[in-house]
C-alpha positions as CSV (number, residue, x, y, z in Angstrom):
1,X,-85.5,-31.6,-57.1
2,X,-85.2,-33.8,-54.4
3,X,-84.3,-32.1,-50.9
4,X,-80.5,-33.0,-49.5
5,X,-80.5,-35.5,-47.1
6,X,-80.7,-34.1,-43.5
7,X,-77.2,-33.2,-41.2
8,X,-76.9,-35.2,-38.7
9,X,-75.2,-32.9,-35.9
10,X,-74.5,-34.9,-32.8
11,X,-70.6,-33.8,-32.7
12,X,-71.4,-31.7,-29.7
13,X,-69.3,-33.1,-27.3
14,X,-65.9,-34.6,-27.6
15,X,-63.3,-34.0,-30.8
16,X,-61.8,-36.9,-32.7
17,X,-61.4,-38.9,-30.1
18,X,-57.7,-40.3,-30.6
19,X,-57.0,-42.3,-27.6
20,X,-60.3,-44.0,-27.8
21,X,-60.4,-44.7,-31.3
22,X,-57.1,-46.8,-31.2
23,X,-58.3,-48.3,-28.7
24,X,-61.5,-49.6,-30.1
25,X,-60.0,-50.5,-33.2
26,X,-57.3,-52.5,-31.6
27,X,-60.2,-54.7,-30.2
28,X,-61.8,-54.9,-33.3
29,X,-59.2,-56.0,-35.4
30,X,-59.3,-59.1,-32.6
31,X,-62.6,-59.3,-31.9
32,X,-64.3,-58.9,-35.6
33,X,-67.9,-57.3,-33.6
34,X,-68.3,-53.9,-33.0
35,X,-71.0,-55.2,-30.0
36,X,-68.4,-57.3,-28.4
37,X,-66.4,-54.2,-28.5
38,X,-68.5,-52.5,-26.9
39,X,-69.1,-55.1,-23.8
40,X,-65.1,-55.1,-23.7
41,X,-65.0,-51.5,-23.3
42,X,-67.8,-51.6,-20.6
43,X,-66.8,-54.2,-18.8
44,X,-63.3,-52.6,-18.4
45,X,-64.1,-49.0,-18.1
46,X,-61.3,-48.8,-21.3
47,X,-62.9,-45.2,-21.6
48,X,-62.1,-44.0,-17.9
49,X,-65.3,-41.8,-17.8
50,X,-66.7,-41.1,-14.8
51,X,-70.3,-42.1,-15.2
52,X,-72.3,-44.8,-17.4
53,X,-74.0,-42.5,-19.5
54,X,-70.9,-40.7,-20.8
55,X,-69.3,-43.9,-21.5
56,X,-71.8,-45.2,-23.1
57,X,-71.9,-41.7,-25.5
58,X,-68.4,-41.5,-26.1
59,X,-68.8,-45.3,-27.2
60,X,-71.8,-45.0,-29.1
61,X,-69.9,-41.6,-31.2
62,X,-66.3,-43.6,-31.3
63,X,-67.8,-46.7,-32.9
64,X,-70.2,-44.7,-35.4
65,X,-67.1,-43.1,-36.7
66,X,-64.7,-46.1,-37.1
67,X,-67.4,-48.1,-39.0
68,X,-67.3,-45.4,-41.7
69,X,-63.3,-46.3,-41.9
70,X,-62.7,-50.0,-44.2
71,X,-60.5,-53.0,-42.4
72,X,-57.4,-51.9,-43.9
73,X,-57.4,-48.1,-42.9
74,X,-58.1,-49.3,-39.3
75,X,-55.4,-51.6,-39.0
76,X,-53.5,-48.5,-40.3
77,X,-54.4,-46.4,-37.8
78,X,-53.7,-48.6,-34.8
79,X,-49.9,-48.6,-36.0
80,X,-50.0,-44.7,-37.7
81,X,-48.1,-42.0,-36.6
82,X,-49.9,-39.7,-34.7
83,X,-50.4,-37.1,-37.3
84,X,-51.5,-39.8,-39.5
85,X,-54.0,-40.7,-36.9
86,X,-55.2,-37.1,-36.9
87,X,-55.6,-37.5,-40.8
88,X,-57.7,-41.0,-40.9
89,X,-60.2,-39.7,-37.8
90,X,-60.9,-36.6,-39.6
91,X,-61.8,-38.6,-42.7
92,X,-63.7,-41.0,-40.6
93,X,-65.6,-37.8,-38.8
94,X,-66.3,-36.4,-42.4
95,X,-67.3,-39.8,-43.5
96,X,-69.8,-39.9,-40.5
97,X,-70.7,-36.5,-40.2
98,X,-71.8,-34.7,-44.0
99,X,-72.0,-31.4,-42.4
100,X,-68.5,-31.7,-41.4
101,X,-67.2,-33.1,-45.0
102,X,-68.9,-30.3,-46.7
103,X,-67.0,-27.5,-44.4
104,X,-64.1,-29.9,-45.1
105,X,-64.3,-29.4,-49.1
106,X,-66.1,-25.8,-49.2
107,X,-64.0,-23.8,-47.0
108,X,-60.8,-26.0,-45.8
109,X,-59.9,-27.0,-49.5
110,X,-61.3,-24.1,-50.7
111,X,-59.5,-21.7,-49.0
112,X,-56.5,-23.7,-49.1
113,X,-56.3,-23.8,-53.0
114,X,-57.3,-19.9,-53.0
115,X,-54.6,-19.2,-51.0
116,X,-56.2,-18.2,-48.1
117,X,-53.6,-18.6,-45.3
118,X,-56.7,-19.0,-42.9
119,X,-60.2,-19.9,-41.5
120,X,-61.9,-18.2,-38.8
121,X,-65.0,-18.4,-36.8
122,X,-67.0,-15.9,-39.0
123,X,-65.7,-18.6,-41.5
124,X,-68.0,-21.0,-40.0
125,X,-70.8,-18.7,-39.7
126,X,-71.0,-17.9,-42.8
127,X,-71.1,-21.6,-44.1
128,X,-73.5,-21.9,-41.4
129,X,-76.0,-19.5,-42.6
130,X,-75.1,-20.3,-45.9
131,X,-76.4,-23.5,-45.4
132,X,-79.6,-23.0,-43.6
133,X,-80.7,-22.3,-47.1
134,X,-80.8,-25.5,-48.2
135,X,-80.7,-28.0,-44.3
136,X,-84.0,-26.6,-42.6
137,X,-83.0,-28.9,-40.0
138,X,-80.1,-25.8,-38.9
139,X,-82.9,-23.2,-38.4
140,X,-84.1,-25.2,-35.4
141,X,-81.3,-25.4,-33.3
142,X,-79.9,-23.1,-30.0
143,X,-77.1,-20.6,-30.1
144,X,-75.9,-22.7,-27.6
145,X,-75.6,-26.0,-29.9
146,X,-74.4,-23.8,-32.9
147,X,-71.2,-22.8,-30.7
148,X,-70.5,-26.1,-29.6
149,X,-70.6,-27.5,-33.3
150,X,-68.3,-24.6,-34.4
151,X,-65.8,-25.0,-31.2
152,X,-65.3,-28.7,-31.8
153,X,-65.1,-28.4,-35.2
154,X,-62.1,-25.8,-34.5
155,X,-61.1,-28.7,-31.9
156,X,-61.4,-31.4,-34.6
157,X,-59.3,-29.8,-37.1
158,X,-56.2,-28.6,-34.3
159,X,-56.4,-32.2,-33.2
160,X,-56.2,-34.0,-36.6
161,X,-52.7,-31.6,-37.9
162,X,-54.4,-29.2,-40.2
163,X,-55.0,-26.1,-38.5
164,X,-52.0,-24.4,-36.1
165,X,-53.3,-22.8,-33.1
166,X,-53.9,-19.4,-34.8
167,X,-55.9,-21.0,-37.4
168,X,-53.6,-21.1,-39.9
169,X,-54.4,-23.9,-42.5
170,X,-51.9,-26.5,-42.6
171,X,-50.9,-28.1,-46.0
172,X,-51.5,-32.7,-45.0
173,X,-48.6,-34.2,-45.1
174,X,-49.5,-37.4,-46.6
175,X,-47.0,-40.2,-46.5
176,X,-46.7,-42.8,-49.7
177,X,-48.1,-46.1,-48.2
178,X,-51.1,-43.2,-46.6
179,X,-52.0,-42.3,-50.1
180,X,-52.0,-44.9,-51.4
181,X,-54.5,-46.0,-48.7
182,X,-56.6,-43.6,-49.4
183,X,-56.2,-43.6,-53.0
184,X,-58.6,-46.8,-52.8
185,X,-61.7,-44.3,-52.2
186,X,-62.6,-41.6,-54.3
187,X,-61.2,-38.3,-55.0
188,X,-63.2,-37.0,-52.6
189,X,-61.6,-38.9,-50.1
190,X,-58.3,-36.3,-50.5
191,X,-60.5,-33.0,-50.9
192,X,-61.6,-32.9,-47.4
193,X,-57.7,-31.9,-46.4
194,X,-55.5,-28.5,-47.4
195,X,-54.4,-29.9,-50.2
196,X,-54.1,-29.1,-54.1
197,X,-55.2,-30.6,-56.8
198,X,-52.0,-31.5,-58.3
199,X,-50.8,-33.3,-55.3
200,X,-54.0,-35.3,-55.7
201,X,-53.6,-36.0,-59.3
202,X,-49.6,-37.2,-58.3
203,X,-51.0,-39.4,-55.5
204,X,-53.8,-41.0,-57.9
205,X,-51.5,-41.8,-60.8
């Protein structure tokens, strides 16, 4: 059996990145090159950040994350709501990020269609360690790094609409032209939000 392909866990600073990511996909829909993005962005401190090196991090992460996202679903999200924002950055940061996706199908969704109203840090830990069973790579990191992964992961999920303040799951409220958007991937592409199965199957049809 072939082992499962490494988690790549570099989410340790930052959330989804909202502001930013509409930003850099407005220049890319004019621009067509994610390095002449980039220079734009440099060149014009679009970021504000204080120092080179942090705007050349939150760049590197923002532009990793949008290139997971197709041509269509980023000219969506420059004009989307901004709960619908939320929803196409968290699919683009589960896209990127595997670790993240499989939280996003094993406990969100799960939980959701279980009925279980909510998700908690010993949530996380238990995927977590869960996990460590199978990604040796997790073994190897700090306390430190495992608290930042959990707390923007918390911080993803608040940003992108589907967990309330008190943690409480929130069911996605997908609009039509949204699903149908979405409904160009595969299932999958739904079962990283609160949502049940039904819903998907009425979307898909």
């Amino acid at each position: 059996m072939n082992s499962p392909k490494k988690y790549s866990l570099s989410f340790t600073t930052g959330s989804l990145f909202i502001k930013e990511s509409v930003i850099f996909a407005e220049l890319y829909l004019k621009l067509a090159d994610w390095q002449l993005v980039r220079d734009e962005a440099r060149t014009h401190n679009l970021l504000q950040q204080r120092t080179l090196i942090s705007a050349r991090k939150v760049s590197a992460s923002v532009i990793k994350r949008l290139k997971c996202l197709s041509h269509d679903e980023l000219s969506y999200l420059v004009d989307a709501t901004p709960l619908e924002r939320g929803y196409l950055l968290w699919l683009a940061a589960c896209l990127d990020y595997s670790f993240i996706r499989d939280f996003a199908v094993e406990v969100v969704n799960e939980y959701f269609i279980q009925l279980k109203p909510q998700i908690s840090y010993d949530d996380f830990d238990i995927f977590f360690n869960q996990k460590t069973l199978w990604h040796d790579e997790l073994t190897h990191i700090t306390d430190s790094t495992r608290l930042r992964l959990r707390l923007n992961l918390f911080k993803m999920l608040k940003e992108s609409g589907l967990l309330s303040p008190q943690n409480t799951l929130q069911s996605v409220l997908l609009s039509p032209p949204l699903a149908t958007l979405l409904s160009k991937r595969h299932t999958s592409a739904f079962e990283i939000f609160p949502i049940f199965h039904r819903d998907i199957q009425t979307w898909l049809a």
